[in-house]
Backbone as CSV, one residue per row, in Angstrom:
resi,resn,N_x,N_y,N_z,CA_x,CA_y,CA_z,C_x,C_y,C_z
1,UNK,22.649,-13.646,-13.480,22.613,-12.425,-14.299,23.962,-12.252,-15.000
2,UNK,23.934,-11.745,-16.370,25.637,-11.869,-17.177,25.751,-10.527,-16.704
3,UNK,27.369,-10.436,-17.040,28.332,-9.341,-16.772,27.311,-8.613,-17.260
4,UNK,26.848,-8.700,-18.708,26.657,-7.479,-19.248,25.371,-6.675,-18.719
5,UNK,24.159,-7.421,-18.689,23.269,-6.841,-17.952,23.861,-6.082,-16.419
6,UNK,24.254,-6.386,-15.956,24.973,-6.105,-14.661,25.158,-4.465,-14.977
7,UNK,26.663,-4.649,-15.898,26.361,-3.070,-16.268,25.651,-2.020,-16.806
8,UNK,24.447,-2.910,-17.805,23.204,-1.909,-18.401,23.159,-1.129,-16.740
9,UNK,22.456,-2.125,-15.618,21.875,-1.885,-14.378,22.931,-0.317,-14.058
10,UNK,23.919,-0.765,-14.076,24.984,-0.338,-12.732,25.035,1.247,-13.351
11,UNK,24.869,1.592,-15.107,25.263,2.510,-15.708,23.372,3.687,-15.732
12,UNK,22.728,2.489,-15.648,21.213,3.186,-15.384,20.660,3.788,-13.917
13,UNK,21.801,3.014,-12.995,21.419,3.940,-11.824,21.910,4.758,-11.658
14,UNK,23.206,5.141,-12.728,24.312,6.312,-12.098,23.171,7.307,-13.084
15,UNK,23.002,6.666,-14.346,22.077,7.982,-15.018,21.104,8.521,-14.180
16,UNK,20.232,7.456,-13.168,19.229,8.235,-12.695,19.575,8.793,-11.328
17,UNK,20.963,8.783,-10.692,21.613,9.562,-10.224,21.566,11.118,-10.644
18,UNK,22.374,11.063,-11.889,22.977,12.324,-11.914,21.876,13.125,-12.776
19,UNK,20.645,12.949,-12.941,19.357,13.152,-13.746,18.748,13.823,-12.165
20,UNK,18.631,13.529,-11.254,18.493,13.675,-9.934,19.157,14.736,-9.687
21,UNK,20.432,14.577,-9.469,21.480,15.974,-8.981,21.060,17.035,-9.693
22,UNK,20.990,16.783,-11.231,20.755,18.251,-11.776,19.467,18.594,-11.524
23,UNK,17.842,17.744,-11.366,17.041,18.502,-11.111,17.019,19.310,-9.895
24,UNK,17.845,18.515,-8.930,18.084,19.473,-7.687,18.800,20.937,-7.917
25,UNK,19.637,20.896,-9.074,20.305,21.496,-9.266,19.147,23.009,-9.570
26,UNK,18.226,22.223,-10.408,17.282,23.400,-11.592,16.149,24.087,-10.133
27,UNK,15.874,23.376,-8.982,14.814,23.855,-8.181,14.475,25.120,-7.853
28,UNK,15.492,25.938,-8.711,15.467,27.530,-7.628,16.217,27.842,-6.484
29,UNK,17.376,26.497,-6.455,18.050,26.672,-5.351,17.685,26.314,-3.865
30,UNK,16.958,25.429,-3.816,16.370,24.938,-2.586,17.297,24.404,-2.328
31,UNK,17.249,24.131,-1.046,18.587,23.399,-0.162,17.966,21.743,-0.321
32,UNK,19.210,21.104,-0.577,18.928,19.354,-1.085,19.358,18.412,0.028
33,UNK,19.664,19.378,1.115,19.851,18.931,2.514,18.926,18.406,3.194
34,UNK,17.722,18.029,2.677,16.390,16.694,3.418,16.110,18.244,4.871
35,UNK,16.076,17.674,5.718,16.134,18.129,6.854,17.033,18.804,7.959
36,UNK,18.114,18.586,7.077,19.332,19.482,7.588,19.963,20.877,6.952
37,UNK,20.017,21.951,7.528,20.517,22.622,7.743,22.207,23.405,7.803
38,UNK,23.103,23.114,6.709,24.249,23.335,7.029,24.636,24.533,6.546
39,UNK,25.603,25.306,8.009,25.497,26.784,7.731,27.154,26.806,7.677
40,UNK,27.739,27.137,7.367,29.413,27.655,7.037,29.855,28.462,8.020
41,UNK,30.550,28.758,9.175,31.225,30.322,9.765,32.349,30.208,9.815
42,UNK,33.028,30.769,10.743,34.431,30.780,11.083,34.447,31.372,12.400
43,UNK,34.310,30.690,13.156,34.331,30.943,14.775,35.608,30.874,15.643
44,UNK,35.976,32.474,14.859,36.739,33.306,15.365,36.787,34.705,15.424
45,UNK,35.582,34.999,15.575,34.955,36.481,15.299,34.143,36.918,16.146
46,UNK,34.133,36.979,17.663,33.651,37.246,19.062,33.017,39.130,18.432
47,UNK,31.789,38.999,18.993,30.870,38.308,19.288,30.322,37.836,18.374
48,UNK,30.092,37.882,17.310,29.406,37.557,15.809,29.532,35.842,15.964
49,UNK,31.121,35.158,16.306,30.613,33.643,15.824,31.944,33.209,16.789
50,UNK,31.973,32.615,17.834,33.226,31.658,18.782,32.385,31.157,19.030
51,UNK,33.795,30.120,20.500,33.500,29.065,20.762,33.133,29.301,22.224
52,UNK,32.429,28.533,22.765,31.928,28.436,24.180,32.765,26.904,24.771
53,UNK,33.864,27.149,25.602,34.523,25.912,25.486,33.831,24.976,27.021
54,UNK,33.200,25.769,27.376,32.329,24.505,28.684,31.026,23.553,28.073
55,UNK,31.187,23.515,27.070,30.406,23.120,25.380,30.994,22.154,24.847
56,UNK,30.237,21.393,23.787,30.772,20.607,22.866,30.132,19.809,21.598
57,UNK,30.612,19.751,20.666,29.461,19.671,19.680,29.191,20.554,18.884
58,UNK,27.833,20.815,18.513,27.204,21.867,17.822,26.788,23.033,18.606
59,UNK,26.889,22.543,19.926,26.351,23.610,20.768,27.462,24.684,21.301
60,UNK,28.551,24.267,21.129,29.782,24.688,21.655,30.141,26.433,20.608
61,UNK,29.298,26.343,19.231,29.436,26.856,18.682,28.256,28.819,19.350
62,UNK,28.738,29.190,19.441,27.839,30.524,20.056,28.458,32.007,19.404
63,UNK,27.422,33.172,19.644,27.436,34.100,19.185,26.289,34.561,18.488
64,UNK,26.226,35.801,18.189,25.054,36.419,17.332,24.860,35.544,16.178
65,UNK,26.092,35.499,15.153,25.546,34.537,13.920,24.933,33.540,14.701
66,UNK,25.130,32.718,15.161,25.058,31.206,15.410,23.795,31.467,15.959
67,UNK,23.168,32.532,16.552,21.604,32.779,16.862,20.501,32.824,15.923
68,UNK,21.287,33.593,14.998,20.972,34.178,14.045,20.554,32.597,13.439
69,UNK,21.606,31.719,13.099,21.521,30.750,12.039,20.760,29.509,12.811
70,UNK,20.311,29.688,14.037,19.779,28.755,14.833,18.242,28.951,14.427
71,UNK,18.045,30.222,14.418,16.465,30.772,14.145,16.316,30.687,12.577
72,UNK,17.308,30.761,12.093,16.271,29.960,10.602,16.208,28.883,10.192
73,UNK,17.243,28.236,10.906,17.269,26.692,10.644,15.794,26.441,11.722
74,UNK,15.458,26.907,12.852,13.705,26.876,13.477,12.282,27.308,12.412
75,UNK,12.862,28.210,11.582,11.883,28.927,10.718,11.428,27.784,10.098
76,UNK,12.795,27.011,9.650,12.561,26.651,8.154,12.327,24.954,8.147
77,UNK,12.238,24.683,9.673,11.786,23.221,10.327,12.836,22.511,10.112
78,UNK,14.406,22.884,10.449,15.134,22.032,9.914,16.352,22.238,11.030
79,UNK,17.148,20.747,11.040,18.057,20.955,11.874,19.458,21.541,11.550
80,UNK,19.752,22.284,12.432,20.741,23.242,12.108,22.287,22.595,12.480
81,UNK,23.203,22.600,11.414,24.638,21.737,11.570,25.182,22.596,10.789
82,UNK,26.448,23.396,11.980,27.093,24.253,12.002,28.768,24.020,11.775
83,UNK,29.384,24.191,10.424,30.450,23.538,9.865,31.239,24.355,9.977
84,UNK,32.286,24.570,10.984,33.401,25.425,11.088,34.827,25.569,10.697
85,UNK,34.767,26.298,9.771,35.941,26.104,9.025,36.579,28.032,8.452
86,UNK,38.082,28.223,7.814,38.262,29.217,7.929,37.401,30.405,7.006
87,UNK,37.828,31.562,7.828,36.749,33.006,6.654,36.787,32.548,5.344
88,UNK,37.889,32.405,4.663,37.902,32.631,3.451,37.203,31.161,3.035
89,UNK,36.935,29.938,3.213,36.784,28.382,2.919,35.362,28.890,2.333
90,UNK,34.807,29.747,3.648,32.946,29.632,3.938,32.136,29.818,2.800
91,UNK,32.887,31.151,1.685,32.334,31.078,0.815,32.587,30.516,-0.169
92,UNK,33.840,29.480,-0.360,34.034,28.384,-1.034,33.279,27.334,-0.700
93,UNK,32.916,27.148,0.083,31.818,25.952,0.182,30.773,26.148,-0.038
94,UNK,30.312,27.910,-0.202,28.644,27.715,-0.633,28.677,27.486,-2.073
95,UNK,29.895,28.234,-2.916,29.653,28.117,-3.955,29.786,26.654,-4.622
96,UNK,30.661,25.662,-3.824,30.815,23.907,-3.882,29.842,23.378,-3.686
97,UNK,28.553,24.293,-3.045,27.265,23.444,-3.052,27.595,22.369,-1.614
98,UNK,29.044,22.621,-0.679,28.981,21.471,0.283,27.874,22.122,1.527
99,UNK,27.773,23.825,1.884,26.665,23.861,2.405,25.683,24.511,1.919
100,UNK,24.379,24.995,2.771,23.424,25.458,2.303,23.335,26.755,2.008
101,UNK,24.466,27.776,3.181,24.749,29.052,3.823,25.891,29.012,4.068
102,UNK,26.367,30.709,4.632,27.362,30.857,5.514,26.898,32.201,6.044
103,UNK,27.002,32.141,7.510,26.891,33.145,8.358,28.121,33.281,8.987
104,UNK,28.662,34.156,8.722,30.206,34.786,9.451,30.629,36.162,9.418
105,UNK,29.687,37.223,9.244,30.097,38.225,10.030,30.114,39.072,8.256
106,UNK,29.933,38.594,7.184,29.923,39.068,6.086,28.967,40.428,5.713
107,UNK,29.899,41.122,5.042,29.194,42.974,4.898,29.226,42.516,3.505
108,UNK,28.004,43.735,3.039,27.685,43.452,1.517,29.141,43.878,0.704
109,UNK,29.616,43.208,-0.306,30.337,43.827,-1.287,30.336,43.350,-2.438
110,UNK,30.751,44.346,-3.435,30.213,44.719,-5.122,30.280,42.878,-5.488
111,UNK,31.752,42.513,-5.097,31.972,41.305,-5.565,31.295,39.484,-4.904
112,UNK,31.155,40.250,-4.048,30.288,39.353,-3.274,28.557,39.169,-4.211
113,UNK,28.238,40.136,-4.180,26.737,40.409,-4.451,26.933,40.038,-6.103
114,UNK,28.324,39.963,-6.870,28.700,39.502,-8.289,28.815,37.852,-7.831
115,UNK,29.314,37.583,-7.318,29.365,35.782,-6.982,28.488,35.228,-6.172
116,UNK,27.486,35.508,-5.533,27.060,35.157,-4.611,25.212,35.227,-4.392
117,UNK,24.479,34.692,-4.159,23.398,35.251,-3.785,23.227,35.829,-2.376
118,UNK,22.713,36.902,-1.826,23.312,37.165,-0.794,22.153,38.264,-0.006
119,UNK,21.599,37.766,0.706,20.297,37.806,1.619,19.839,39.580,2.075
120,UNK,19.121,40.353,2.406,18.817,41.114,2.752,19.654,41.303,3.728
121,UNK,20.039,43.097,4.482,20.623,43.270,5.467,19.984,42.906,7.032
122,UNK,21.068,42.379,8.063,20.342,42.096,9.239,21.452,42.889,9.704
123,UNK,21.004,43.436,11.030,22.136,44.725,12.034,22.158,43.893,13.467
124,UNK,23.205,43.386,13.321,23.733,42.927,15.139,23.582,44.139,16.151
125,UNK,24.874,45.580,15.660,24.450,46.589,16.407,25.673,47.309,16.018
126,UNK,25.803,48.757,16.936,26.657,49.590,16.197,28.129,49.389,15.956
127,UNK,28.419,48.144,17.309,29.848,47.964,17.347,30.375,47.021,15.992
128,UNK,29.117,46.374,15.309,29.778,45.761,14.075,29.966,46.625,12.805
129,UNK,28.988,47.517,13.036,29.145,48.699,11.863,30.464,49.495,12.044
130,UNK,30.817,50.053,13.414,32.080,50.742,13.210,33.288,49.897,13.245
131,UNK,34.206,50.308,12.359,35.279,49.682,11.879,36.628,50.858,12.544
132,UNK,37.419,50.116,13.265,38.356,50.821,14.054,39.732,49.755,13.615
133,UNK,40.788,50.657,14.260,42.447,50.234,14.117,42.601,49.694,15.646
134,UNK,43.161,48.938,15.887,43.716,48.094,16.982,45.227,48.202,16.994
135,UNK,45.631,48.709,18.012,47.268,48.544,17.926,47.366,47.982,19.607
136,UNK,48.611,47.924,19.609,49.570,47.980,21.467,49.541,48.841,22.249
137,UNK,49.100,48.711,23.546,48.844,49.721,24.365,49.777,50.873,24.945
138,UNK,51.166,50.459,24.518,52.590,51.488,24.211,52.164,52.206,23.391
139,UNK,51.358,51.958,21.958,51.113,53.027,20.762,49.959,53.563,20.984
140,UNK,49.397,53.136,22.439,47.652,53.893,21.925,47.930,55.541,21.916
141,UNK,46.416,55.916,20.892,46.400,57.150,20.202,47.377,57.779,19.366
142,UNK,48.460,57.025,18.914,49.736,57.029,18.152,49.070,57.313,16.567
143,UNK,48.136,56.247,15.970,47.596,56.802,15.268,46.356,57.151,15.252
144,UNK,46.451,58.320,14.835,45.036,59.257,14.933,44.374,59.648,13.507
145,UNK,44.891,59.678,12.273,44.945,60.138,10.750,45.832,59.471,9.719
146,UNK,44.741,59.173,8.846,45.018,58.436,7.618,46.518,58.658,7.595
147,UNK,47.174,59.641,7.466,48.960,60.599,7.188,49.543,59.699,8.215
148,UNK,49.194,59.363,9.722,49.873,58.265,10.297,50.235,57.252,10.033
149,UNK,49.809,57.023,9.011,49.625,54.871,9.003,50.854,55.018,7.843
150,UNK,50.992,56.121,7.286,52.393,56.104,5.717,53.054,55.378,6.304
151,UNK,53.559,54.146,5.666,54.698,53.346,5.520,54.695,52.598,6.725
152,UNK,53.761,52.311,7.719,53.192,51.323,8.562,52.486,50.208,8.369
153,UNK,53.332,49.236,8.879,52.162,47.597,8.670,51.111,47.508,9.404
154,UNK,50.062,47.448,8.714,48.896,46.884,9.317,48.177,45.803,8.375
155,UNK,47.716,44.741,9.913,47.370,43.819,9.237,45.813,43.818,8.975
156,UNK,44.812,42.812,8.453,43.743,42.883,8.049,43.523,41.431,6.877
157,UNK,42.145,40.818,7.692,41.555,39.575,7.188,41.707,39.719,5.953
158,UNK,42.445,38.549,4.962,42.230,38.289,3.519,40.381,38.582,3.049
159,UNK,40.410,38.950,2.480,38.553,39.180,1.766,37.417,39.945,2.400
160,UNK,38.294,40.505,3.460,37.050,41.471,4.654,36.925,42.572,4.212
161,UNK,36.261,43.533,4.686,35.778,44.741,4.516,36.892,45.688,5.087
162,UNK,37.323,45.054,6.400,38.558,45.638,6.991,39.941,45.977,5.753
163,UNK,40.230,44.991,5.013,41.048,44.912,4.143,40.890,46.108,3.166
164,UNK,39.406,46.193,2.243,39.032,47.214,1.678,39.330,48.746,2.150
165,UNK,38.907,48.451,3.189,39.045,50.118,3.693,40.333,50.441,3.903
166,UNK,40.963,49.286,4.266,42.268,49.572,4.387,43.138,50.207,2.947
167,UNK,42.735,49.821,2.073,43.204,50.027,0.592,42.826,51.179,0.366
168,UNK,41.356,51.401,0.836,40.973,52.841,0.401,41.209,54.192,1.313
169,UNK,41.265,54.092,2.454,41.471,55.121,3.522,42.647,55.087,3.930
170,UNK,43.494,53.724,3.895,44.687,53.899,4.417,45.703,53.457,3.376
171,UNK,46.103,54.502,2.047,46.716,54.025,0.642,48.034,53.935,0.811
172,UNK,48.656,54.932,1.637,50.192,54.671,1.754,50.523,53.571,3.415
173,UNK,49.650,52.517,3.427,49.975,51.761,4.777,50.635,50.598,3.876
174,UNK,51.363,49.612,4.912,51.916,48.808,4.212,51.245,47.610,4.538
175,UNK,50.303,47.483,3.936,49.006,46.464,4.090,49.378,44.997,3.982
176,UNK,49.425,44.295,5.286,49.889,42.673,5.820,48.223,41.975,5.819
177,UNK,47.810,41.416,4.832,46.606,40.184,5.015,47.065,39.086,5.898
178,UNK,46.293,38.857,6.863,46.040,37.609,7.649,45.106,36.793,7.171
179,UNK,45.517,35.139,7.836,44.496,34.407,7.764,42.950,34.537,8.758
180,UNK,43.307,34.611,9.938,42.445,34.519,10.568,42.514,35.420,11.914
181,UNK,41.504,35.389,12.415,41.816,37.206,13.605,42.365,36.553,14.613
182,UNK,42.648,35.226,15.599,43.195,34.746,16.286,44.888,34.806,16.207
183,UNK,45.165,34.358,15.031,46.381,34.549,14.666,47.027,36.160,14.537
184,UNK,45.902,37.009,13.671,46.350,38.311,13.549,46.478,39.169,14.824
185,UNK,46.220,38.493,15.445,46.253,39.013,17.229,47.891,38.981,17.432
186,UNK,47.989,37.682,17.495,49.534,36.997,17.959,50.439,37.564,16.454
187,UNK,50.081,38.008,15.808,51.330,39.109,15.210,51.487,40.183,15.503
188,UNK,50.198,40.970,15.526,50.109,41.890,16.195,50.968,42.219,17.140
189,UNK,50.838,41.166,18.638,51.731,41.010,19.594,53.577,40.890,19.360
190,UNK,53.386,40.226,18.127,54.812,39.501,17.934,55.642,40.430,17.315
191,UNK,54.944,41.987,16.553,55.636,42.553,15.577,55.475,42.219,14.539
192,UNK,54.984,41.648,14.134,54.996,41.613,12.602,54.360,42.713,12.285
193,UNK,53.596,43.630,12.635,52.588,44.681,12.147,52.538,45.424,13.496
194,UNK,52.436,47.271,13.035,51.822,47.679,14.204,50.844,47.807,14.780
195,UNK,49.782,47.862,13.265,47.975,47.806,13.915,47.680,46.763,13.359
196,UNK,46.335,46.603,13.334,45.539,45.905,12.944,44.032,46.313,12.876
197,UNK,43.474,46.098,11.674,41.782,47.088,11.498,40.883,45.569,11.545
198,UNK,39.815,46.145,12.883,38.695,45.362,13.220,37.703,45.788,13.161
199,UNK,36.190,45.004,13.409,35.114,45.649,13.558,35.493,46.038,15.264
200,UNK,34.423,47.089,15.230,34.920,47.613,17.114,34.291,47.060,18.189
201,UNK,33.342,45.442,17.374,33.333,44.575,18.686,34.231,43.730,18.636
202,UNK,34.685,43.290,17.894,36.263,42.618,18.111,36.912,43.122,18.840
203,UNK,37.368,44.666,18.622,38.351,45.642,19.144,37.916,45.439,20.823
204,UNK,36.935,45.560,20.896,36.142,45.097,22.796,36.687,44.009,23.331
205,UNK,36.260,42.986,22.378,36.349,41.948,22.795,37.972,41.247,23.128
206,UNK,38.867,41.688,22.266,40.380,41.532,22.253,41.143,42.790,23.642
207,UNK,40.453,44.170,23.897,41.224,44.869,24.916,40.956,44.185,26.045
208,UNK,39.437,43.991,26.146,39.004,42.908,27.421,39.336,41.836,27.610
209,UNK,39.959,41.099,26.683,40.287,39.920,27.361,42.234,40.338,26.863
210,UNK,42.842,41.320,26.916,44.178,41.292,26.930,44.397,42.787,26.674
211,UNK,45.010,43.196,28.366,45.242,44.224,28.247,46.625,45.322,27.223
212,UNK,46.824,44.398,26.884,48.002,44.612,25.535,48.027,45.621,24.813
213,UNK,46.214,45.143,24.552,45.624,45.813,22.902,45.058,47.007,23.601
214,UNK,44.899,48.260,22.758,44.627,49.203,22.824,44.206,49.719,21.614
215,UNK,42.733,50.644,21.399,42.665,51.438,19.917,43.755,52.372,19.870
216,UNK,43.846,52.251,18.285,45.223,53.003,17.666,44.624,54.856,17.863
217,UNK,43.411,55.169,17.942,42.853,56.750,17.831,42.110,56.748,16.841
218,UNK,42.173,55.422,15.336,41.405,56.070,14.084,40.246,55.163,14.083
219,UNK,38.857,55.646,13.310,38.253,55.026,12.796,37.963,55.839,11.506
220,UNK,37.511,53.876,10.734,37.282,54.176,9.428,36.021,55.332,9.122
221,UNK,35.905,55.322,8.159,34.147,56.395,7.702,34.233,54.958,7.072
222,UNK,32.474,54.858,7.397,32.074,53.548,6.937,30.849,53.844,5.938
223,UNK,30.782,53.714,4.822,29.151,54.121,4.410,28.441,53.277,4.194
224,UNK,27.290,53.459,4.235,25.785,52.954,5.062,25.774,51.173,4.449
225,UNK,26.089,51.015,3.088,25.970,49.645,2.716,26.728,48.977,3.427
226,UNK,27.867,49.109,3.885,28.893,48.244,4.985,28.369,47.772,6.676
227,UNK,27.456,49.022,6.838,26.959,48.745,8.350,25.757,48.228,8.714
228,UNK,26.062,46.997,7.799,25.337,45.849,8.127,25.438,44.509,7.872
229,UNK,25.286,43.412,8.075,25.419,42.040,7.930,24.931,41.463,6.843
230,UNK,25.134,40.235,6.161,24.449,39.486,5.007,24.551,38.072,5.029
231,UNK,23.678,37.424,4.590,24.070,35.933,4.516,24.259,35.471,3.142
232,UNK,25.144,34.700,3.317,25.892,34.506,1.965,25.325,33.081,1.284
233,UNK,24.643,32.921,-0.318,23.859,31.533,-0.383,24.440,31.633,-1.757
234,UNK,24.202,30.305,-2.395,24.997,29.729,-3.830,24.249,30.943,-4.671
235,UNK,24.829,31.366,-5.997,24.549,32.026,-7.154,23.116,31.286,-7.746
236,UNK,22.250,32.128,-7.829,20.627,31.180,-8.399,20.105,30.272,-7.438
237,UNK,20.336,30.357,-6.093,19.854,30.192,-5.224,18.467,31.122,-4.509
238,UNK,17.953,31.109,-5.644,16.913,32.108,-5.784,15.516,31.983,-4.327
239,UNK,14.767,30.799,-4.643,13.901,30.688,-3.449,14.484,30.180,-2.637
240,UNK,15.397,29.652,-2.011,16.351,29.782,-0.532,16.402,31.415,0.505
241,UNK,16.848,32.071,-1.160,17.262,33.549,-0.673,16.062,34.085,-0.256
242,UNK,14.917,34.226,-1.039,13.633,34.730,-0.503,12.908,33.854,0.639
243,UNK,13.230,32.424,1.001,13.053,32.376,2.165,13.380,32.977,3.173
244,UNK,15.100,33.026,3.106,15.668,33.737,4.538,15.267,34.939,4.408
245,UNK,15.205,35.452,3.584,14.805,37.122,3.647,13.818,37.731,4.514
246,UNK,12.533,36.520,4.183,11.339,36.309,4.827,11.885,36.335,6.217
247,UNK,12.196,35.353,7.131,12.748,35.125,8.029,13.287,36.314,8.925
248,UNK,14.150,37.101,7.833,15.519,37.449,8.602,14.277,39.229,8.314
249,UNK,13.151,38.798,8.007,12.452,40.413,8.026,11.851,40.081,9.432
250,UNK,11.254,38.308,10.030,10.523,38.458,10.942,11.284,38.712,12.498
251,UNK,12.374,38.197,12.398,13.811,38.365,13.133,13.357,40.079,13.472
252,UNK,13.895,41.211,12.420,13.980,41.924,12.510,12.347,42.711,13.014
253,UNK,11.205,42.506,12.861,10.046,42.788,13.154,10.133,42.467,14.623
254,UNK,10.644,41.298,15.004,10.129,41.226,16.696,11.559,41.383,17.106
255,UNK,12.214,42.775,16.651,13.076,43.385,17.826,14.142,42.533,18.348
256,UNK,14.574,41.097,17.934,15.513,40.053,18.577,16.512,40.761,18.759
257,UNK,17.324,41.360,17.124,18.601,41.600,17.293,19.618,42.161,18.465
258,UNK,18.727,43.155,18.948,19.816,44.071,20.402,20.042,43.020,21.048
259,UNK,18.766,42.067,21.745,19.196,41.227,22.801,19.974,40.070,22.291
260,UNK,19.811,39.704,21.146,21.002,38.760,20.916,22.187,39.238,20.977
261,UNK,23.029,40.583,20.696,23.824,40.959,20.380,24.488,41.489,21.692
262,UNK,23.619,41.546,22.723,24.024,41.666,24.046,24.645,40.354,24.760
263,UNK,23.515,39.116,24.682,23.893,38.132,24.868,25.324,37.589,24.224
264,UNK,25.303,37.737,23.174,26.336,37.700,22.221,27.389,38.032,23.033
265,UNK,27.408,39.111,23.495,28.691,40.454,23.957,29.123,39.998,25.376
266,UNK,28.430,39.497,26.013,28.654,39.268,27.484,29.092,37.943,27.538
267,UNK,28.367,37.055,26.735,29.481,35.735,26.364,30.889,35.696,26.148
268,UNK,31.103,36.941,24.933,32.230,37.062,24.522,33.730,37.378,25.468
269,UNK,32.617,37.809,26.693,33.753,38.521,27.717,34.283,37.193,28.678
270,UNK,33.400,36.381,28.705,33.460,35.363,29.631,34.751,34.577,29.397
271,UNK,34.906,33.813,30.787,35.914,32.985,30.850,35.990,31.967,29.903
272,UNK,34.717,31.237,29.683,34.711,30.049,28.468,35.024,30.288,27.175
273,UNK,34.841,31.547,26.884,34.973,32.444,25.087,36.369,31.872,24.929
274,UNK,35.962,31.510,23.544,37.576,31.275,23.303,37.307,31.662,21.370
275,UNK,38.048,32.240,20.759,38.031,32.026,19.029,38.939,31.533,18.834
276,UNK,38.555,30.393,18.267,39.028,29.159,17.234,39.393,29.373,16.114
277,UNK,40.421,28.931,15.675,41.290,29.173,13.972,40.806,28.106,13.700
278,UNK,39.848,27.547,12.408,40.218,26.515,11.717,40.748,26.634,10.308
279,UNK,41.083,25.710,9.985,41.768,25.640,8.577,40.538,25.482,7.376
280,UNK,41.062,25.153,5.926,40.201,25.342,5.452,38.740,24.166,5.010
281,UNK,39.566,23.100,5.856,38.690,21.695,5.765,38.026,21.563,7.180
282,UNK,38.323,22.360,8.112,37.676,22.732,9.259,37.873,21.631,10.625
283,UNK,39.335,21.214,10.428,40.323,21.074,11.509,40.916,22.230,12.436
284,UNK,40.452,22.381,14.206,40.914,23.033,14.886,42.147,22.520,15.299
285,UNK,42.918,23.693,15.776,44.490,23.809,15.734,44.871,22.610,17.060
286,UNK,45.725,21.364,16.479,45.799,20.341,17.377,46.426,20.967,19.128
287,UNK,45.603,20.080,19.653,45.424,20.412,21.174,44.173,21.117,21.562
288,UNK,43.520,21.912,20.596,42.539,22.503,21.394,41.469,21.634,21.299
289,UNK,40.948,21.857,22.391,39.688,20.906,23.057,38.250,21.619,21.849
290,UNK,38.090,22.509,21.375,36.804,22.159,20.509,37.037,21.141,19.534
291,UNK,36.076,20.163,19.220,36.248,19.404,18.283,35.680,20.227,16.801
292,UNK,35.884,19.315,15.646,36.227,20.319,14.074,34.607,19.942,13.428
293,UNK,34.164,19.356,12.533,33.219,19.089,11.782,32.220,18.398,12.764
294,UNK,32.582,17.508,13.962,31.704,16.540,14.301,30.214,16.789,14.905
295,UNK,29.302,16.164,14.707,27.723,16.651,15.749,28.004,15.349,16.477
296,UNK,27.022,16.196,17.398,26.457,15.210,18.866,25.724,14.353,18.484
């Protein structure tokens, strides 16, 4: 065969390559994942999404999301591969098209629901809806009113809801973004900041496992669109979205949520719980025993 035919060939399969990609592209947003399932979190957000470290693998991964994202990857006959990497990455990768989803603990917002296709509400339970201040157990009840926090650091997740409210309820604080809530713990501790604003199962989950932390006295006013969950899917990801919707209505019809969210909660307390920082390519912090991207 001459060079040249060689490349007619070599240049006609890339065409019917990328003739391919885009019809995948045009489907309505169906996931082009064959039989797999890949969901985005950041499992460092007890109870919503950690790690179970007597685990390993895909299974190692636990929490309400990860229930949550287990049962539609069952709905939808497909195997579920759970890519852990940091808050902010998750929704960079849906919109990269590298996964299908991301389940991580995400509340509806204006800009979200502007970039994003982004699933009907699902309710873990009340402790994710209320949004509370976390400080040191020297400062508990120290702050009690918005007028407290003037000219105080508090920290709060880059792109969360925590952050928002923080801007809006707490205007004269001296607002410190973190990467990730593992870390914002250990500043917390270290001084860098005096509070820190969580959902108030975090806030549980961090006094119980370290008697340190203590609520600061405030909680946010949360209104009604915030006190609840969403799953986050590519822009024109149109019949994907009305699948899960489907799904995440039958979820909600047979009553799952409390008991997952219990299960969820009592995990979280356990000795094995651990939340994991990963970075944004979804390397855990060297030495720790969960492994990063890999399946069983």
């Amino acid at each position: 065969m001459s060079m040249k035919m060689k490349k007619v060939i070599a240049l006609t399969l890339a065409l019917c390559l990328m003739l391919a990609a885009l019809a995948a592209c045009g489907d309505g947003g169906k996931s082009d994942s064959g039989n797999v399932l890949k969901v985005a979190t950041s499992p460092d957000f007890a109870p919503m999404a950690f790690v179970d470290t007597s685990k390993s693998g895909q299974d190692q991964y636990v929490g309400f999301d990860m229930m949550l994202a287990k049962y539609i990857a069952e709905e939808m006959g497909k195997e579920l591969v759970i890519m852990p990497m940091s808050f902010e990455a998750c929704t960079t990768a849906v919109s990269m098209g590298t996964v299908d989803m991301a389940i991580s603990g995400f509340s509806w917002r204006e800009d979200r629901e502007e970039g994003f296709n982004l699933s009907d509400f699902y309710y873990p339970g009340d402790n994710e809806s209320d949004q509370v201040v976390i400080t040191l157990k020297e400062n508990e009840g120290k702050f009690s009113s918005p007028e407290d926090f003037n000219g105080v650091k508090v920290g709060a997740q880059t792109g969360s809801l925590q952050e928002s409210l923080c801007q809006e309820q707490l205007p004269d604080c001296e607002l410190v973004t973190i990467g990730e809530l593992g870390t914002g713990l250990l500043q917390l501790k270290n001084g860098d900041f005096e509070a820190m604003a969580v959902a108030k199962g975090q806030a549980d989950v961090f006094m119980s496992n370290d008697p340190a932390v203590a609520l600061s006295g405030f909680q946010f006013e949360v209104d009604e669109k915030y006190t609840a969950n969403v799953v986050v899917m590519k822009k024109g990801a149109d019949d994907l979205t009305q699948e899960v919707n489907g799904i995440l209505k039958k979820a909600y019809d047979s009553n799952v949520y409390g008991d997952w969210y219990e299960e969820a909660k009592e995990l979280a307390m356990s000795a094995t719980a651990n939340e994991v920082t990963y970075d944004d390519e979804g390397n855990a912090p060297a030495g720790d025993e969960s492994s990063s991207q890999e399946e069983e």
